[in-house]
C-alpha positions, 0 to 999 in steps of 0.5 A, a space after each residue: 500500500 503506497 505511504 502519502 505524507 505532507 512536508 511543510 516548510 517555511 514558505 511552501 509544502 508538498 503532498 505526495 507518495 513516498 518513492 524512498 527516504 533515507 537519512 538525508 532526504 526523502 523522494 516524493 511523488 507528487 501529485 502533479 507527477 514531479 519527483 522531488 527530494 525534500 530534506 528529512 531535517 527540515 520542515 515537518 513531515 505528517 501521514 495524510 491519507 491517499 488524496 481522492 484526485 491522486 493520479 488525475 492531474 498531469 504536469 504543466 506543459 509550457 506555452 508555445 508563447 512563454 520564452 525560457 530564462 537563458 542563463 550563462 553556461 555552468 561547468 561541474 557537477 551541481 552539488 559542486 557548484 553549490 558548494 563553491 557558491 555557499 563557500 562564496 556566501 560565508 563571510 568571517 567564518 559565519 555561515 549564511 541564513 537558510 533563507 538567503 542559501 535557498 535563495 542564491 541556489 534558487 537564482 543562481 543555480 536555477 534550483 528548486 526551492 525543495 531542491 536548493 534546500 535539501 543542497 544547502 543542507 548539505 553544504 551547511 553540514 559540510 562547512 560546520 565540520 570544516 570550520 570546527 577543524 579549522 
C-alpha cells in the first residue's frame, strides 16, 4: 500500500507518495507527477491519507508563447557548484541564513526551492565540520 505524507516548510509544502527516504532526504511523488527530494531535517513531515484526485492531474506543459530564462553556461557537477557558491556566501567564518542559501541556489543555480534546500543542507553540514577543524 503506497505511504502519502505532507512536508511543510517555511514558505511552501508538498503532498505526495513516498518513492524512498533515507537519512538525508526523502523522494516524493507528487501529485502533479514531479519527483522531488525534500530534506528529512527540515520542515515537518505528517501521514495524510491517499488524496481522492491522486493520479488525475498531469504536469504543466509550457506555452508555445512563454520564452525560457537563458542563463550563462555552468561547468561541474551541481552539488559542486553549490558548494563553491555557499563557500562564496560565508563571510568571517559565519555561515549564511537558510533563507538567503535557498535563495542564491534558487537564482543562481536555477534550483528548486525543495531542491536548493535539501543542497544547502548539505553544504551547511559540510562547512560546520570544516570550520570546527579549522
Amino acid at each position: 500500500m503506497p505511504h502519502f505524507i505532507e512536508w511543510k516548510a517555511e514558505d511552501f509544502s508538498y503532498k505526495g507518495q513516498v518513492l524512498e527516504t533515507n537519512d538525508v532526504e526523502t523522494i516524493l511523488l507528487t501529485m502533479e507527477g514531479y519527483t522531488i527530494g525534500i530534506p528529512t531535517t527540515d520542515g515537518t513531515i505528517s501521514q495524510i491519507p491517499q488524496p481522492t484526485n491522486w493520479g488525475q492531474q498531469t504536469p504543466p506543459t509550457p506555452s508555445p508563447t512563454t520564452t525560457k530564462k537563458t542563463t550563462a553556461v555552468k561547468t561541474g557537477t551541481k552539488k559542486q557548484l553549490a558548494l563553491d557558491l555557499y563557500e562564496s556566501m560565508i563571510e568571517n567564518n559565519t555561515l549564511p541564513s537558510r533563507k538567503d542559501t535557498i535563495n542564491q541556489f534558487v537564482t543562481e543555480l536555477d534550483m528548486t526551492p525543495a531542491g536548493a534546500s535539501t543542497y544547502a543542507a548539505m553544504c551547511k553540514k559540510k562547512f560546520i565540520i570544516q570550520l570546527n577543524v579549522m
